[in-house]
Structures are given as structure tokens and as C-alpha cells.
VMD Tcl script that builds the backbone (N, CA, C; Angstrom):
set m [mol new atoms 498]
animate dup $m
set s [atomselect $m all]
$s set {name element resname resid chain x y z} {
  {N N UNK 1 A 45.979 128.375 32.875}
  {CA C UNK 1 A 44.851 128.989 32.214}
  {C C UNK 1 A 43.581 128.576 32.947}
  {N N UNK 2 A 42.818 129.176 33.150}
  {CA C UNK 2 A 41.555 129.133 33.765}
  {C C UNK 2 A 40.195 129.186 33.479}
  {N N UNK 3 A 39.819 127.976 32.603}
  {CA C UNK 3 A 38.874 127.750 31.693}
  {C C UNK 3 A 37.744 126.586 32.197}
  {N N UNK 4 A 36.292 126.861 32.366}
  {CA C UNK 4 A 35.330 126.501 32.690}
  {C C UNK 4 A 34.372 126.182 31.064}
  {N N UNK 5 A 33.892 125.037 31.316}
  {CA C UNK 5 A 33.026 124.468 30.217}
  {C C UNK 5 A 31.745 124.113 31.212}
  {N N UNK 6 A 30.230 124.848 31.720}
  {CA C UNK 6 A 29.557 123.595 31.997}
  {C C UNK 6 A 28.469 123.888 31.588}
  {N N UNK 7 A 27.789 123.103 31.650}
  {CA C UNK 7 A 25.915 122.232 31.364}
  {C C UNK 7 A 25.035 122.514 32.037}
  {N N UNK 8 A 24.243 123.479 31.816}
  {CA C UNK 8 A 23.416 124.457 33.229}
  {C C UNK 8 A 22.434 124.156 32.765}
  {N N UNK 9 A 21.304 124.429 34.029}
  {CA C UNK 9 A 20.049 124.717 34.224}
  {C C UNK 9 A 19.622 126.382 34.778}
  {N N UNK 10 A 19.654 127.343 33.705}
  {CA C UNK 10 A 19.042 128.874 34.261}
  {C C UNK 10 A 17.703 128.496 35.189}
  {N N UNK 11 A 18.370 129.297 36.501}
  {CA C UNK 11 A 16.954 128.607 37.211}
  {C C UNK 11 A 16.606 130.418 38.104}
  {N N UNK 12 A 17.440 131.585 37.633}
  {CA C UNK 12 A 16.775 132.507 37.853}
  {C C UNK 12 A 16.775 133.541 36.985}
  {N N UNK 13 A 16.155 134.329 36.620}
  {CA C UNK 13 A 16.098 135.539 35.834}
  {C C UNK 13 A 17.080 136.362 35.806}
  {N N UNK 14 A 17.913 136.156 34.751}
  {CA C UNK 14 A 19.043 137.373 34.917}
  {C C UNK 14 A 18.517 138.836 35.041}
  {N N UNK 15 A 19.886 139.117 35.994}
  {CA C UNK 15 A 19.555 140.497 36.284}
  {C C UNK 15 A 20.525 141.692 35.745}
  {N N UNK 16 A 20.097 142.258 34.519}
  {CA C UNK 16 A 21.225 143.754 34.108}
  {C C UNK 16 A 21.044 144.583 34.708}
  {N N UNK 17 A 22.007 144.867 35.059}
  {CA C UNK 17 A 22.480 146.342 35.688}
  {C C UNK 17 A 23.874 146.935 34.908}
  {N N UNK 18 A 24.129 148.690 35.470}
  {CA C UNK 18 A 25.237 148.976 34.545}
  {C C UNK 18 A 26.040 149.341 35.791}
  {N N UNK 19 A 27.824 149.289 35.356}
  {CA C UNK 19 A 28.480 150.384 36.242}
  {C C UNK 19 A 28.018 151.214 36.217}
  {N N UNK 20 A 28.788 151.982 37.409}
  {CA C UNK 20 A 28.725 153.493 37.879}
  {C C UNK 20 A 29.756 154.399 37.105}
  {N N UNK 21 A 30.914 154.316 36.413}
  {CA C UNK 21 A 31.795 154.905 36.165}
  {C C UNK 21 A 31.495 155.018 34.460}
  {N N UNK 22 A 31.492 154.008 33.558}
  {CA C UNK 22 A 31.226 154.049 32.355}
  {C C UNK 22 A 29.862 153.495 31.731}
  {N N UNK 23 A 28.630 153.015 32.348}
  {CA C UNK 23 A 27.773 152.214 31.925}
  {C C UNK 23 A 27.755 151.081 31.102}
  {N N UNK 24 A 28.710 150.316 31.561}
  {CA C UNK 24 A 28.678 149.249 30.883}
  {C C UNK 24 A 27.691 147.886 31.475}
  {N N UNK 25 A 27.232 146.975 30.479}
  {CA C UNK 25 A 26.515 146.586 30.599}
  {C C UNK 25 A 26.932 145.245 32.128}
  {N N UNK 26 A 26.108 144.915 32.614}
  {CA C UNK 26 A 26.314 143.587 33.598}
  {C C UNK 26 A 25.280 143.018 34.072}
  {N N UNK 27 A 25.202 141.409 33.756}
  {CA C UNK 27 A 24.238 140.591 34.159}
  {C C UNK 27 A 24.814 139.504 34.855}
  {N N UNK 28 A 23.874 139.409 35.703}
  {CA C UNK 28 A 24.069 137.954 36.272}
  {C C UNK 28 A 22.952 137.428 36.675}
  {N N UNK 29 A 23.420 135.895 36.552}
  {CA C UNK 29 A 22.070 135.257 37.163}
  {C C UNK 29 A 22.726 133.500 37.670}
  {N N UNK 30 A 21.628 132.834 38.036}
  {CA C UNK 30 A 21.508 131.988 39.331}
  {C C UNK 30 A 21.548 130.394 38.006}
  {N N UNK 31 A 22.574 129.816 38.021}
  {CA C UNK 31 A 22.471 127.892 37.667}
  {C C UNK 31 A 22.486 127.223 38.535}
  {N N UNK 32 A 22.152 126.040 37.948}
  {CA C UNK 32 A 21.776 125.178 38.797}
  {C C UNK 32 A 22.566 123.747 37.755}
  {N N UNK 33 A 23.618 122.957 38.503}
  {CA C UNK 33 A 24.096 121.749 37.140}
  {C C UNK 33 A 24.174 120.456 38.329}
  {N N UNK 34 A 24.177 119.365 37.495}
  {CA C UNK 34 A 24.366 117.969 38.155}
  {C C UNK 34 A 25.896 118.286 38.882}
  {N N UNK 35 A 25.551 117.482 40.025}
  {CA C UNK 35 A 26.662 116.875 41.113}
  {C C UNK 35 A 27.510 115.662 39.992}
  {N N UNK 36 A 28.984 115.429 40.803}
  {CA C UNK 36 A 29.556 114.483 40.203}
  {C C UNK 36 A 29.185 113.158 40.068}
  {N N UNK 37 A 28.497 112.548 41.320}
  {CA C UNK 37 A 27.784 111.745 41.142}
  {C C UNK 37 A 26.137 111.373 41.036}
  {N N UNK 38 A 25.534 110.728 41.286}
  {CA C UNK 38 A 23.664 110.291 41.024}
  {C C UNK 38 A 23.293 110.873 42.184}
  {N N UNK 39 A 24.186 110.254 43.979}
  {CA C UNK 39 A 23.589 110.891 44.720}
  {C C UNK 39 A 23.479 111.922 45.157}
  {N N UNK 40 A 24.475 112.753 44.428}
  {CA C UNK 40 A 25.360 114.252 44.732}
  {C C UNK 40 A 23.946 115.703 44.508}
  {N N UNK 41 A 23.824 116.213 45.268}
  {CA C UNK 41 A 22.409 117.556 45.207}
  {C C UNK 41 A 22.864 118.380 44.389}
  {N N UNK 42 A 22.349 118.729 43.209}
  {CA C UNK 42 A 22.823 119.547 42.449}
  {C C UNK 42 A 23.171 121.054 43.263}
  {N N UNK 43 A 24.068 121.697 42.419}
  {CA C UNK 43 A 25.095 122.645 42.407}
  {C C UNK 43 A 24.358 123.825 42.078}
  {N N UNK 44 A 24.773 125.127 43.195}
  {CA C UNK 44 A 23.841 126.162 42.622}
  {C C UNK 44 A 25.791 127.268 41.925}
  {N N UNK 45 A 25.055 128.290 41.001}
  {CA C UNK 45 A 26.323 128.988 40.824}
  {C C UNK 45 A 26.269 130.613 40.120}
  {N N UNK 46 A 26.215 131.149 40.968}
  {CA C UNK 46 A 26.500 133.096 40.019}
  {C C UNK 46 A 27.395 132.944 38.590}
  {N N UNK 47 A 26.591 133.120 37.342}
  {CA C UNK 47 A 27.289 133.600 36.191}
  {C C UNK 47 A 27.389 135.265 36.004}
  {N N UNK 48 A 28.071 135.543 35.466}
  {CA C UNK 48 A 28.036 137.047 35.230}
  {C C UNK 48 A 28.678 137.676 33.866}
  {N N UNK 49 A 27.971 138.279 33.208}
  {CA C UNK 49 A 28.165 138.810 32.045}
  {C C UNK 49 A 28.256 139.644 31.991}
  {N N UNK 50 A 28.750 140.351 30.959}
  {CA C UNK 50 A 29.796 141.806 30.799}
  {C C UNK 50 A 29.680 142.334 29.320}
  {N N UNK 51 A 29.392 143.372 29.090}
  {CA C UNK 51 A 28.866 144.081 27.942}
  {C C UNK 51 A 27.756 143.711 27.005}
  {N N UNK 52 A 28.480 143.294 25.557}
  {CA C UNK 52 A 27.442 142.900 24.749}
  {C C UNK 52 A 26.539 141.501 25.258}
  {N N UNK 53 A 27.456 140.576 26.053}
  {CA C UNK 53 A 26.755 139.416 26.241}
  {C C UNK 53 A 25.542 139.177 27.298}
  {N N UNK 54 A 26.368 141.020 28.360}
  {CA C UNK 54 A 25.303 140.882 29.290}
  {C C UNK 54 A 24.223 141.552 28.784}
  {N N UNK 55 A 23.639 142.087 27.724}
  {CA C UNK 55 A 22.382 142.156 27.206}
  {C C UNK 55 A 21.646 141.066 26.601}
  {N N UNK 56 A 22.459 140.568 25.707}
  {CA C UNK 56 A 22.191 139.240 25.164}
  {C C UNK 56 A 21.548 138.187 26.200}
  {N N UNK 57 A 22.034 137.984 27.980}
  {CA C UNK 57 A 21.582 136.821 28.231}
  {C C UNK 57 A 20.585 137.362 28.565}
  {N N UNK 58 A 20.172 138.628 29.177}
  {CA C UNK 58 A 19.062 138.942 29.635}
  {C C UNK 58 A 17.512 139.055 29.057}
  {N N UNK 59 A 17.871 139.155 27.493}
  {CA C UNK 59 A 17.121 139.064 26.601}
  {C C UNK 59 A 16.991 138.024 26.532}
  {N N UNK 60 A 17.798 136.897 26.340}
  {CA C UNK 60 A 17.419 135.921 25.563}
  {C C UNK 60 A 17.183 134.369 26.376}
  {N N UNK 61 A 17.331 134.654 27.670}
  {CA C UNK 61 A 17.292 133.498 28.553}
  {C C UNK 61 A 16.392 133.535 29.754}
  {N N UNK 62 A 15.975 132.684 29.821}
  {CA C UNK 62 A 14.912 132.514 31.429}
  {C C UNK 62 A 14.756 131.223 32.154}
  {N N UNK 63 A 14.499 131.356 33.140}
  {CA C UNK 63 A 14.607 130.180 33.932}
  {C C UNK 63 A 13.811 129.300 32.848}
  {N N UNK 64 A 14.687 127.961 33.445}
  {CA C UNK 64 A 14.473 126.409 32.787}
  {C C UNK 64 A 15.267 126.418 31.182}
  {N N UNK 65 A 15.613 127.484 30.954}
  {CA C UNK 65 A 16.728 127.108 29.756}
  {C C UNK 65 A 17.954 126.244 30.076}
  {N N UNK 66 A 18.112 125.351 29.301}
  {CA C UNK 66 A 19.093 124.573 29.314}
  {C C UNK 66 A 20.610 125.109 27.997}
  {N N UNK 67 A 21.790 125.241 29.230}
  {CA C UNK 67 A 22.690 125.990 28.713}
  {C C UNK 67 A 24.075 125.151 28.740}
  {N N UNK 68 A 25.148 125.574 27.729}
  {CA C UNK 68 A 26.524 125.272 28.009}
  {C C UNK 68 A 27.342 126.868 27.968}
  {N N UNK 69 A 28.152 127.046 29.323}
  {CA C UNK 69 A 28.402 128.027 29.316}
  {C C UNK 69 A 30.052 127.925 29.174}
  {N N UNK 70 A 30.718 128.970 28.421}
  {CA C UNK 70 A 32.113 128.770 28.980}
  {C C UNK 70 A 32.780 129.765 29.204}
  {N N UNK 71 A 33.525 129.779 29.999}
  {CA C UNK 71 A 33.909 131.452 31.006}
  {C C UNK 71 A 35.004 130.969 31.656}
  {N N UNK 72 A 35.478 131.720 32.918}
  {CA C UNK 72 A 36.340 131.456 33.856}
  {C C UNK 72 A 35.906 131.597 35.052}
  {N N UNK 73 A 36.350 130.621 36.124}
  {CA C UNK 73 A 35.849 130.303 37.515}
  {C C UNK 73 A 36.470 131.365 37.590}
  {N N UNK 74 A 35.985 132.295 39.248}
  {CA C UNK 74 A 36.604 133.022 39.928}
  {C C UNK 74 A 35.989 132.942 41.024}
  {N N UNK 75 A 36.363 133.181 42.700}
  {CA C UNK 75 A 36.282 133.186 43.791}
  {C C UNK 75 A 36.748 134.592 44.412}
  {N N UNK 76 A 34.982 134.412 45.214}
  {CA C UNK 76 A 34.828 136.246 45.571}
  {C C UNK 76 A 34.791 135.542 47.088}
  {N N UNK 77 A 35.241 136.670 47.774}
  {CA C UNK 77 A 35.284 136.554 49.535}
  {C C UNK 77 A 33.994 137.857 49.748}
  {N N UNK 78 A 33.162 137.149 50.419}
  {CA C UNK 78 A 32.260 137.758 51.221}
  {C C UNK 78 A 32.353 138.156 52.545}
  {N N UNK 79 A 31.539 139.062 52.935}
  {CA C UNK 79 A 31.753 139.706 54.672}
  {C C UNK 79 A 30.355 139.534 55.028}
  {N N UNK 80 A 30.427 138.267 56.019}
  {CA C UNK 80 A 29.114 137.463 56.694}
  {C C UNK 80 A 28.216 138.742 57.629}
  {N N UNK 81 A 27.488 138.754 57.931}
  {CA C UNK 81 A 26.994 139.694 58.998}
  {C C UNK 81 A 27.672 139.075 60.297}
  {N N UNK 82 A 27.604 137.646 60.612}
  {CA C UNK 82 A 27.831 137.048 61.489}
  {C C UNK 82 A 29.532 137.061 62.121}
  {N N UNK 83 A 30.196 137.890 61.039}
  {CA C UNK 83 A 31.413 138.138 61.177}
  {C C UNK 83 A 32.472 137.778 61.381}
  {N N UNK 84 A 32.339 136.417 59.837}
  {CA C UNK 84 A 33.119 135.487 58.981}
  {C C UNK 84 A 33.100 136.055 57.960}
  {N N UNK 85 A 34.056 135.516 56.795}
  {CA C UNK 85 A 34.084 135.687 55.776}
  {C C UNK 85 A 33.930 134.358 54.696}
  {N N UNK 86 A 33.214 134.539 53.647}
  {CA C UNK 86 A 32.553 133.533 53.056}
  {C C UNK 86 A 33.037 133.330 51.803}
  {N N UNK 87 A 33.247 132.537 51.122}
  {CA C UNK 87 A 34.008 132.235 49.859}
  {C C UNK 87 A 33.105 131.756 48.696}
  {N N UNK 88 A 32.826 132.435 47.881}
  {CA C UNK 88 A 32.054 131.451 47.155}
  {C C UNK 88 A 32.750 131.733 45.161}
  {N N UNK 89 A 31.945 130.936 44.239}
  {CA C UNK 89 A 32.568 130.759 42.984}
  {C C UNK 89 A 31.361 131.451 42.137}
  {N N UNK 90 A 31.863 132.243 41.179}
  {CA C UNK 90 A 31.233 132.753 40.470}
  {C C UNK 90 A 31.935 132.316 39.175}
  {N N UNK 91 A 30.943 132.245 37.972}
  {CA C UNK 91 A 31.749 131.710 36.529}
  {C C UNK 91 A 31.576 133.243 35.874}
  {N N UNK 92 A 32.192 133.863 35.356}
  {CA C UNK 92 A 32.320 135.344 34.051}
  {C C UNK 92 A 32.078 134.394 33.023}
  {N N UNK 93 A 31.159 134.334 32.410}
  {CA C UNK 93 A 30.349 134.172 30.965}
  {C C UNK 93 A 31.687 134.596 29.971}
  {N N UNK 94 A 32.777 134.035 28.623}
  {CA C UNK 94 A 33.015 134.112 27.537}
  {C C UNK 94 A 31.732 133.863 26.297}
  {N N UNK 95 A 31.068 133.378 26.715}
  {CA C UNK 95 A 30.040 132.547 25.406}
  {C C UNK 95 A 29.212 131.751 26.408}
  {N N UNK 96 A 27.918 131.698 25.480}
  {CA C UNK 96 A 26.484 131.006 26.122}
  {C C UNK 96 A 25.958 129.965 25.101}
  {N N UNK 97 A 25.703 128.910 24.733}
  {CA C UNK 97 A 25.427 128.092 24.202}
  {C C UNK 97 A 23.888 127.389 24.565}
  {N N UNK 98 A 23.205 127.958 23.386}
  {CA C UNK 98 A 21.928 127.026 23.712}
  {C C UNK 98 A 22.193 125.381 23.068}
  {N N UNK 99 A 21.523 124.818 23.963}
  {CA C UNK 99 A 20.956 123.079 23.791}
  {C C UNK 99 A 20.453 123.244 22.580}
  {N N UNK 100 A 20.158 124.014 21.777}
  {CA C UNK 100 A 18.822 124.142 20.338}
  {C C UNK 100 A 20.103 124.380 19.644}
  {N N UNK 101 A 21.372 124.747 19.540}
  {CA C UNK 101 A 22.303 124.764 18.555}
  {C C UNK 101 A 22.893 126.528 18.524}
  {N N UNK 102 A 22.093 127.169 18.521}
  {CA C UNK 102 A 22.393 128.685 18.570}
  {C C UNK 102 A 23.229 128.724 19.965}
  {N N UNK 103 A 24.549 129.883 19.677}
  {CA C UNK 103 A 25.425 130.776 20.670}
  {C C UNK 103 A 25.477 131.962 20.317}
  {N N UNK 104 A 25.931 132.551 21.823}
  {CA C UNK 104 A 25.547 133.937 21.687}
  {C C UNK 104 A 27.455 134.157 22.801}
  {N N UNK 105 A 27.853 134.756 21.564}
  {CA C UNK 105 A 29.006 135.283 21.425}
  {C C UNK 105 A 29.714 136.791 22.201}
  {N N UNK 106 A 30.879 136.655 23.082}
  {CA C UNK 106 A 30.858 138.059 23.981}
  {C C UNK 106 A 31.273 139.205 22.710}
  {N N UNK 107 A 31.724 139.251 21.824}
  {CA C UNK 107 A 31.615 139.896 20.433}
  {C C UNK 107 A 30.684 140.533 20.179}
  {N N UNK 108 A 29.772 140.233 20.103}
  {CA C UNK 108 A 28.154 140.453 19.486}
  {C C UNK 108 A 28.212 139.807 18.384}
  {N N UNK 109 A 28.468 138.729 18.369}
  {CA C UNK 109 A 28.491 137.514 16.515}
  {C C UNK 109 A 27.539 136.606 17.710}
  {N N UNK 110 A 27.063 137.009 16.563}
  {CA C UNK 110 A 25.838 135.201 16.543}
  {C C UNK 110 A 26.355 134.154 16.312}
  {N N UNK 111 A 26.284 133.014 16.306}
  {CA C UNK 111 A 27.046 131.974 15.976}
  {C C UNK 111 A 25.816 130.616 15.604}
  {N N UNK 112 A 25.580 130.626 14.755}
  {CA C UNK 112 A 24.213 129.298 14.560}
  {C C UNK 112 A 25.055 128.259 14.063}
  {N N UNK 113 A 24.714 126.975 14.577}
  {CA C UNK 113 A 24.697 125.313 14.532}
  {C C UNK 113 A 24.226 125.052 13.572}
  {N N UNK 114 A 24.343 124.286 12.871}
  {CA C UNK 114 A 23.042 123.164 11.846}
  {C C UNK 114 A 22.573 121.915 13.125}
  {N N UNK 115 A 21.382 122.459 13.179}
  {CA C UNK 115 A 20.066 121.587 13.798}
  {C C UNK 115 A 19.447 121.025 13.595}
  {N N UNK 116 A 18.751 119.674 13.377}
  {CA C UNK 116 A 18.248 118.797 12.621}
  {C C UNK 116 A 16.950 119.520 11.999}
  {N N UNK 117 A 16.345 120.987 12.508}
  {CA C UNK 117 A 15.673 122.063 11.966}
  {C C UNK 117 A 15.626 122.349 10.647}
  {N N UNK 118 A 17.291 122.776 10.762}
  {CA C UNK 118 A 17.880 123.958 9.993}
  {C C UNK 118 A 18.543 122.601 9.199}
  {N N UNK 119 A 18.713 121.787 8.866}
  {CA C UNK 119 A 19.632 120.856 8.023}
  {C C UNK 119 A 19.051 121.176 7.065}
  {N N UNK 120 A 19.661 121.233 5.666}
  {CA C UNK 120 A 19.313 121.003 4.372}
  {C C UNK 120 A 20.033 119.828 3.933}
  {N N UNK 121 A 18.662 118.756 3.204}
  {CA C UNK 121 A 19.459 117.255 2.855}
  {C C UNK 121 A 20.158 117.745 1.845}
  {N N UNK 122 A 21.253 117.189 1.527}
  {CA C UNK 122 A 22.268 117.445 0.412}
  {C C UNK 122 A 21.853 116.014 -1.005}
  {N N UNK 123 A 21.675 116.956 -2.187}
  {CA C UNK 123 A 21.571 115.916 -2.951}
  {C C UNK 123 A 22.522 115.050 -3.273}
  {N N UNK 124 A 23.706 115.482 -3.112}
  {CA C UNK 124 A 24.866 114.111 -3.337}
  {C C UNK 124 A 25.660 113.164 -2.512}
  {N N UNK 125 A 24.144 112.789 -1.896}
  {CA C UNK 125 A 24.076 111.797 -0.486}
  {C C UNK 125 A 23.899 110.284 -1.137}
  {N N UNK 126 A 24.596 109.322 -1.028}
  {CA C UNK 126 A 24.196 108.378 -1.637}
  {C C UNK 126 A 24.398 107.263 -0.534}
  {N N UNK 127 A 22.766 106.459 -0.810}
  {CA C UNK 127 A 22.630 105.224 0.311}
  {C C UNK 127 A 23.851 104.301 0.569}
  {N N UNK 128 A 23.974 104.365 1.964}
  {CA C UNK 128 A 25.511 103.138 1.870}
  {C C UNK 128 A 24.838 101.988 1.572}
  {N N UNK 129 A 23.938 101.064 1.644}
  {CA C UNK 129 A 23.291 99.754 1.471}
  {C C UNK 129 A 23.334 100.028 -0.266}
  {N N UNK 130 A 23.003 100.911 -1.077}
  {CA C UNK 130 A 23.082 100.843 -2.437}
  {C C UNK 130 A 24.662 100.780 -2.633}
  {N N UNK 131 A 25.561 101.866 -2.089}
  {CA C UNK 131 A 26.675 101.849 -2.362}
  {C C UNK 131 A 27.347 100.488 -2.487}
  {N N UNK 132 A 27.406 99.874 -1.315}
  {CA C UNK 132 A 28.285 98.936 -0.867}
  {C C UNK 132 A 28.023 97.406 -1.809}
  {N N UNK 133 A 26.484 97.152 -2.825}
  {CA C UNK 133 A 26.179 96.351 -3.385}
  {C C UNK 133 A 26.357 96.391 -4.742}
  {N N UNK 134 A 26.837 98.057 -5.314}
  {CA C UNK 134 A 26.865 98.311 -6.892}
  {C C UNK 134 A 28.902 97.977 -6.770}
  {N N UNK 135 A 29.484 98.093 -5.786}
  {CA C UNK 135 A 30.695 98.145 -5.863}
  {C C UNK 135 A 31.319 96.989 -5.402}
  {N N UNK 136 A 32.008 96.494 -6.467}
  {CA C UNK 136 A 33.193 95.709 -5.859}
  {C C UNK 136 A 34.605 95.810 -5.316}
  {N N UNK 137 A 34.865 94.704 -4.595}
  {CA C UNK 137 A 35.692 95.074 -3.615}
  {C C UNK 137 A 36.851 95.449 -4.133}
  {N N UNK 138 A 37.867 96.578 -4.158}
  {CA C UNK 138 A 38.992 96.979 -5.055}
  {C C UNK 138 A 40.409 96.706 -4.467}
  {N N UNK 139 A 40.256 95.976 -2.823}
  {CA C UNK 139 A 41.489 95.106 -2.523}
  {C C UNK 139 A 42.250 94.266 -3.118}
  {N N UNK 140 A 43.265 94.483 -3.623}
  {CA C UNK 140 A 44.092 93.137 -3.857}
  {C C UNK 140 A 44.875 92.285 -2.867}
  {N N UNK 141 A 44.475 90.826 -2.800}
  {CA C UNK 141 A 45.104 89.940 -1.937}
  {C C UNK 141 A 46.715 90.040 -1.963}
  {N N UNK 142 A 47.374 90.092 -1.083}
  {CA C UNK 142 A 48.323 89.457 -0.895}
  {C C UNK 142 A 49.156 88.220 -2.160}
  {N N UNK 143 A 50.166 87.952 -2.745}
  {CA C UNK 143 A 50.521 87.195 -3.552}
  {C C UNK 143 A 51.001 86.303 -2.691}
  {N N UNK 144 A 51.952 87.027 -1.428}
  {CA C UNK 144 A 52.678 85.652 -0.881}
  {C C UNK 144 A 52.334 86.252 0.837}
  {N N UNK 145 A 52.922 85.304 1.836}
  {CA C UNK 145 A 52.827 85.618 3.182}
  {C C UNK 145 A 53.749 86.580 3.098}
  {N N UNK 146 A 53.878 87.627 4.530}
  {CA C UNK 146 A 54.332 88.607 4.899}
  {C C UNK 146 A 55.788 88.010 5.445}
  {N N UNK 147 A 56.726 88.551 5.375}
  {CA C UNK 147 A 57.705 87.594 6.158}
  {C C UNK 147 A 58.451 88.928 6.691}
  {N N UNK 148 A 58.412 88.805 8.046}
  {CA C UNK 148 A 59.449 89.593 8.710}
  {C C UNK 148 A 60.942 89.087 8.790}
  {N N UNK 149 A 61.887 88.368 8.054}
  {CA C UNK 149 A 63.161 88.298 7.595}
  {C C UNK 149 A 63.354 89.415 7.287}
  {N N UNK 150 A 65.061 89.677 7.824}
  {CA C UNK 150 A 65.909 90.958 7.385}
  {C C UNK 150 A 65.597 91.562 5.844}
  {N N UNK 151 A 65.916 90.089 5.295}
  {CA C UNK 151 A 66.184 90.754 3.712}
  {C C UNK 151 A 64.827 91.329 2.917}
  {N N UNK 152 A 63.598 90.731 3.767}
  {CA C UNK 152 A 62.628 91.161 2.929}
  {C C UNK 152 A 62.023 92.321 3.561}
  {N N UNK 153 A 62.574 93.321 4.233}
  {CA C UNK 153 A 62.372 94.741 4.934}
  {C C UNK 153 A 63.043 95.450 4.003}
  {N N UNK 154 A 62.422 96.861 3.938}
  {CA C UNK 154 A 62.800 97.811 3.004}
  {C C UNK 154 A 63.841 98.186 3.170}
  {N N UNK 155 A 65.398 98.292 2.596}
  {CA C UNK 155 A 66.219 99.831 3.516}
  {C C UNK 155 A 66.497 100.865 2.937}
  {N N UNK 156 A 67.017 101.488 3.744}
  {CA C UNK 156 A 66.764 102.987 3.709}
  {C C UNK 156 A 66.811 103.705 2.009}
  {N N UNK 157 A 68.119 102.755 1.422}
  {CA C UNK 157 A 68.022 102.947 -0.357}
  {C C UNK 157 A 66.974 102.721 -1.021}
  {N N UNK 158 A 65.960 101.642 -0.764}
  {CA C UNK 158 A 65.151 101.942 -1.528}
  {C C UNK 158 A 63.966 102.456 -1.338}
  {N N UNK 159 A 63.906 103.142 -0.389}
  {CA C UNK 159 A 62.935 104.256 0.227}
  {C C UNK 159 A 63.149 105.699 -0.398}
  {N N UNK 160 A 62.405 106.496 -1.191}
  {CA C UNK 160 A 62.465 107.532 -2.074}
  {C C UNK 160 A 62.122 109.131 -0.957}
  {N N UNK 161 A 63.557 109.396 -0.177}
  {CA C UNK 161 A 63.389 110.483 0.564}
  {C C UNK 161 A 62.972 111.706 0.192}
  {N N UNK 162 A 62.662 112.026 -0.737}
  {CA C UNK 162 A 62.629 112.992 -1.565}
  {C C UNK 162 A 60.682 113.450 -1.574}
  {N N UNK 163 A 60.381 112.642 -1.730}
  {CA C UNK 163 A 58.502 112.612 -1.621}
  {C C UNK 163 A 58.247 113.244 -0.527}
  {N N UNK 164 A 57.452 114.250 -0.059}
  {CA C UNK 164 A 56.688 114.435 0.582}
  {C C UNK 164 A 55.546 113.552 0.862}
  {N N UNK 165 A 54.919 113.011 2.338}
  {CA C UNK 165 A 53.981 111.833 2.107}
  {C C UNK 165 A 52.238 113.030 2.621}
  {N N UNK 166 A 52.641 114.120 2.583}
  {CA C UNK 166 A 51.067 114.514 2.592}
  {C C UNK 166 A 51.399 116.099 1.956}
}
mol reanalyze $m
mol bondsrecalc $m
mol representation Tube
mol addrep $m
């Protein structure tokens, strides 16, 4: 299966355009994400979107948005002028994920987060520092030590097979 998760920087203006055969929608545009390591030059990369989503990013994204995208890698062969051929990776957009909590779905479903924005406190939140001082502890100790001897292990008779345990 061929599944891409990453952490972008939109660093150019998507661009829609439609086919020629049915007009369907298509965008793409230019990321930019961290190298594997500190000293590593960040990574440039073609996303490309396809119908409802490729309207969606074009609308709704511009350089310096910070994104999680997830799609599938694919590798296109290019024809150099110089007369090589060039390989490079493009990701197809499934879903776009803003850093702010909102996704934008290849469906056309919206998909909203709870954001420390959008949270509503819940009234039947109760302080753990109150909790933990109105309540006592409802452990019972131990009567005797644990003894791993044969005879004091359960067997199988008096284990009740019959219970379901969830």
C-alpha cells in the first residue's frame, strides 16, 4: 500500500486547471518540509489535487500555510531538454489538514477538530487536586504475602469458564 503522511510548508500558490476531456478539476502546487536530519536542506515537492479537493486547496491555501497532507507518493519520468530523463516525486493529495485543526476532505466533507478556540469547558469537569483529597483510598491491603507455591495457584476447576471477561 502506498501511503504518505507529511508536515508541509505551502510555499507556492496553487495552481487549478481542468482536463481536456471531462473538466475536471486539478491543482497543484509547490512544499517545502524538514530534511531527516538538522543539517539536511529542506525538501521541495509537487502535490496535486483532483476534483473537489482541487478547488478546495486553491481556495483555501497560500504560501506559508502550514499543512499535514496525506496522499500517495508517485514518480513521474521527465524528458530533459538536455536529453536525459529525469525522475522526480510528486504526492496526489487524499486529504489536507490545517495546523489550526480544520481538514478539507477529497469528498467535499469538511471535517473540524476541537481547537483550544472552539473547546467548550464541560461542566462535569472536576479538579483532580479536589478530587484526590475528598476521597479515600478504596484499596484493600493484602491479608497475607503472595506465594507462588503450586497449591496456592488457581486451577483450571476453579476458574468459572463460562463468564465472558469484557
Amino acid at each position: 500500500m502506498n501511503s504518505c503522511i507529511l508536515m508541509v510548508t505551502v510555499i507556492g500558490n496553487p495552481e487549478l486547471r481542468y482536463t481536456q476531456d471531462n473538466q475536471t478539476p486539478v491543482t497543484q502546487m509547490l512544499v517545502e518540509f524538514q530534511g531527516g536530519k538538522p543539517e539536511d536542506p529542506p525538501s521541495t515537492l509537487k502535490v496535486i489535487g483532483w476534483g473537489n479537493l482541487a478547488t478546495e486547496i486553491q481556495e483555501s491555501y497560500t504560501p506559508g500555510d502550514r499543512v499535514v497532507i496525506e496522499g500517495r507518493l508517485k514518480m513521474e519520468t521527465i524528458d530533459r531538454p538536455e536529453g536525459f530523463k529525469e525522475k522526480r516525486a510528486e504526492l496526489v493529495a487524499a486529504r489536507i489538514h490545517r495546523l489550526d485543526g480544520t481538514a478539507k476532505v477529497s469528498n467535499n466533507v469538511i471535517k473540524e477538530t476541537v481547537t483550544p478556540a472552539t473547546r467548550k469547558e464541560s461542566k462535569n469537569v472536576i479538579n483532580l487536586d479536589t478530587y484526590k483529597s475528598s476521597t479515600k483510598s478504596t484499596i484493600a491491603e493484602p491479608e497475607s504475602e503472595w506465594s507462588n507455591s503450586p497449591s496456592s495457584l488457581p486451577t483450571i476447576s476453579d476458574i468459572d469458564l463460562d463468564e465472558i471477561p469484557f
